[in-house]
RODO-500783 format. One record per residue (C-alpha): residue number from 0; z, x, y; residue in three letters. Coordinates in steps of 0.25 Angstrom, whole numbers, padded with zeros to 4 digits, always signed. Layout:
BEGIN
(NUM,(Z,X,Y),"Ala"),
...
END
This chain:
BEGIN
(0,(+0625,+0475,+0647),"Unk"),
(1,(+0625,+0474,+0633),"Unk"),
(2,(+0616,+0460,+0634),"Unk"),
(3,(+0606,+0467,+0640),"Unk"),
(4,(+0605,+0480,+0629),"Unk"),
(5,(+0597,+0477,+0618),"Unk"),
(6,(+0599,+0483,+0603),"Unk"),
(7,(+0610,+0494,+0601),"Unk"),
(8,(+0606,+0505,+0591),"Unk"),
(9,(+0616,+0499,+0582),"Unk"),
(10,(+0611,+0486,+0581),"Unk"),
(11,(+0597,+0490,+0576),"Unk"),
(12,(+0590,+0493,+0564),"Unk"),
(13,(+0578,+0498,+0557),"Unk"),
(14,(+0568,+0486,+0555),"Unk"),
(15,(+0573,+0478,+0568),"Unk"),
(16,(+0560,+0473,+0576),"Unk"),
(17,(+0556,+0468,+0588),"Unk"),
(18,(+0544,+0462,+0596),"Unk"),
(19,(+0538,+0458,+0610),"Unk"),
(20,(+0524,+0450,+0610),"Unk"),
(21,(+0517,+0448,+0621),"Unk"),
(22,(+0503,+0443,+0625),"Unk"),
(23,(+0495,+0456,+0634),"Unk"),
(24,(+0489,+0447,+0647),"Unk"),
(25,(+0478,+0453,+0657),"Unk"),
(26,(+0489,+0453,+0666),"Unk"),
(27,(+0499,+0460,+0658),"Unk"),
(28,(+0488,+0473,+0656),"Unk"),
(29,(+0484,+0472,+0672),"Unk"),
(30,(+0500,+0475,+0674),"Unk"),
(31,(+0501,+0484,+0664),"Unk"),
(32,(+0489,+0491,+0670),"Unk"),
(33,(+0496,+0492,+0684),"Unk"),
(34,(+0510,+0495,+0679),"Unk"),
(35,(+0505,+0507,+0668),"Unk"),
(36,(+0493,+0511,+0679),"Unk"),
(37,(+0484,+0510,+0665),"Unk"),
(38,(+0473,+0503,+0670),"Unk"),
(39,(+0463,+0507,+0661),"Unk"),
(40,(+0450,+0498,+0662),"Unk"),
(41,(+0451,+0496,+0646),"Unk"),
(42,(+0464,+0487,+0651),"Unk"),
(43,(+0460,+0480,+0664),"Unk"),
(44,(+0446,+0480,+0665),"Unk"),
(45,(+0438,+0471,+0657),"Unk"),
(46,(+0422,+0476,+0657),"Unk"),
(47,(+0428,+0490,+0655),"Unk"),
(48,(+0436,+0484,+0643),"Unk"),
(49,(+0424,+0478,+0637),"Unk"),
(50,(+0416,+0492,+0636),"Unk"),
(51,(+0428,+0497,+0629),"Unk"),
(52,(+0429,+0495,+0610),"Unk"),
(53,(+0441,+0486,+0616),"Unk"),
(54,(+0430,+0477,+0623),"Unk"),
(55,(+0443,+0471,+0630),"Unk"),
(56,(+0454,+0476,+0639),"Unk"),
(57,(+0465,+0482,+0631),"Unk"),
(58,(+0479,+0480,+0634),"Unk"),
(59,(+0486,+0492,+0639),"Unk"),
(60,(+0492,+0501,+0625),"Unk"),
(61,(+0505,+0504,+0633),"Unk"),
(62,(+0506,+0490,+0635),"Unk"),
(63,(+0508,+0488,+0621),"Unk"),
(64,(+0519,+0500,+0621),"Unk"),
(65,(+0523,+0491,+0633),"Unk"),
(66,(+0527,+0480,+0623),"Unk"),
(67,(+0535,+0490,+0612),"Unk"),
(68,(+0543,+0494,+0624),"Unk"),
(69,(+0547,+0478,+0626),"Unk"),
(70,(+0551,+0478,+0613),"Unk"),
(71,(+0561,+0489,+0614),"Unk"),
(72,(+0565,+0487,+0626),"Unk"),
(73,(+0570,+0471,+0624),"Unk"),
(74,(+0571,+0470,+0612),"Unk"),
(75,(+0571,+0481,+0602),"Unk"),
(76,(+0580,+0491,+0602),"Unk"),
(77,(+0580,+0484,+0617),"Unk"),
(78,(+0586,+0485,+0630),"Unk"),
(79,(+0592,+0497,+0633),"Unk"),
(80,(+0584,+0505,+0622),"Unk"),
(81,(+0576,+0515,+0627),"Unk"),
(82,(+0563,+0520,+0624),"Unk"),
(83,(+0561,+0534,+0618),"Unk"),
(84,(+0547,+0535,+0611),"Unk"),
(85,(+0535,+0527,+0609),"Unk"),
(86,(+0524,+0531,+0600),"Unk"),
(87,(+0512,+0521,+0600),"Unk"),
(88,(+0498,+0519,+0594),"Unk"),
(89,(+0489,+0507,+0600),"Unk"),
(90,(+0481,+0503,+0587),"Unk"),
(91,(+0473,+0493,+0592),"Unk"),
(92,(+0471,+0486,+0607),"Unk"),
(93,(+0479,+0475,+0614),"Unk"),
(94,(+0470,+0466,+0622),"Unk"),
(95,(+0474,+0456,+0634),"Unk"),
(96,(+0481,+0442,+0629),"Unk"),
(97,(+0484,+0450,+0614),"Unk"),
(98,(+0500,+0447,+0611),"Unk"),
(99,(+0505,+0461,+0608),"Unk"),
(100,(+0518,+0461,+0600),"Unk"),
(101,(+0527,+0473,+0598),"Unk"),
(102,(+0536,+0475,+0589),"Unk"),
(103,(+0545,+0486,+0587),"Unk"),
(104,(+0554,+0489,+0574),"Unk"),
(105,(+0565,+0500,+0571),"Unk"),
(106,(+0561,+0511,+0562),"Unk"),
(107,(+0573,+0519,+0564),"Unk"),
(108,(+0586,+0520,+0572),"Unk"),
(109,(+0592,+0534,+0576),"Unk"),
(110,(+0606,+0529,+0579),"Unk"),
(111,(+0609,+0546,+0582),"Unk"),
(112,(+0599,+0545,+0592),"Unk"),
(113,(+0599,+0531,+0597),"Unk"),
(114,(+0584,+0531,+0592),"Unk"),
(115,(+0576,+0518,+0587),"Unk"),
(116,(+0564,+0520,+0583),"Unk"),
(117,(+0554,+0507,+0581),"Unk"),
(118,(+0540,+0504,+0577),"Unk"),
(119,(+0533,+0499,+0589),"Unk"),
(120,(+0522,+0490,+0584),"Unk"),
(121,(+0512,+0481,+0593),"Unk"),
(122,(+0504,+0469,+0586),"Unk"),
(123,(+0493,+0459,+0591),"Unk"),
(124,(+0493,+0450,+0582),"Unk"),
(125,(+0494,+0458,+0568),"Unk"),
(126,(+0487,+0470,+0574),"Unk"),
(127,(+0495,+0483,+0577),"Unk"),
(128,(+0491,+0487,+0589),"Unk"),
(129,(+0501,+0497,+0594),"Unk"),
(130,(+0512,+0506,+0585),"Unk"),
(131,(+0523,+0516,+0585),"Unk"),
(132,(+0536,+0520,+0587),"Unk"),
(133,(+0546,+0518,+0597),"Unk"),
(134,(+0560,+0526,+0598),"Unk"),
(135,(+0572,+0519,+0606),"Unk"),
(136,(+0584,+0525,+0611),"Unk"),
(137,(+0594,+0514,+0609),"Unk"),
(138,(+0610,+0513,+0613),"Unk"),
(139,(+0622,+0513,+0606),"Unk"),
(140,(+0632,+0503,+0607),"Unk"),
(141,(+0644,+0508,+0614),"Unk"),
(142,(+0655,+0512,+0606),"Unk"),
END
């Protein structure tokens, strides 16, 4: 099974980084929308939207948070990590057809505990539009 595990504690490092992009399309918010049960008018109803400062529909925040979790999940630490904690502040909307990119990047590795802990980071473009932390409980090879 080992071809399907992803990063061991031992083979990580502080600085090692990882991303996922992906362009947000109406669709993608109408599925959010009915998977999460979110179906707050700011993200599917235009005219509402348009009263809003926003002026647009807004993609989903959790959806961002959605992308950080694709990040540890298949890439870094990857599968067979679990997910511990999340801290997150949305700094600035996602809007529909926007190619959100998170990143994720070791800040510190518990080996004791099995704990990583990353800077989550989501961009459109250059502008941060979501941060914090991530912690990661993350296996050791069998000795």
């Amino acid at each position: 099974m080992d071809e399907l595990h992803g990063y061991y504690l031992e083979d990580l490092e502080v600085g090692m980084s990882a991303s996922y992009a992906k362009t947000i399309s109406e669709s993608d918010v109408y599925m959010f929308a009915g998977i999460s049960g979110d179906n707050n008018p700011i993200h599917i109803n235009s005219e509402y939207a348009a009263t809003t400062p926003f002026k647009n529909r807004i993609v989903h925040g959790m959806f961002s948070a959605a992308l950080i979790s694709t990040v540890a999940g298949t890439r870094l630490p990857g599968p067979g990590a679990i997910y511990i904690e999340q801290s997150i502040k949305f700094k600035a909307p996602v809007y529909i057809g926007d190619t959100a990119k998170a990143t994720g990047t070791i800040e510190e590795i518990d080996e004791k505990r099995r704990r990583v802990k990353m800077r989550t980071d989501v961009h459109v473009g250059e502008k941060l539009v979501a941060t914090g932390y991530g912690i990661y409980m993350v296996d050791k090879r069998d000795a």
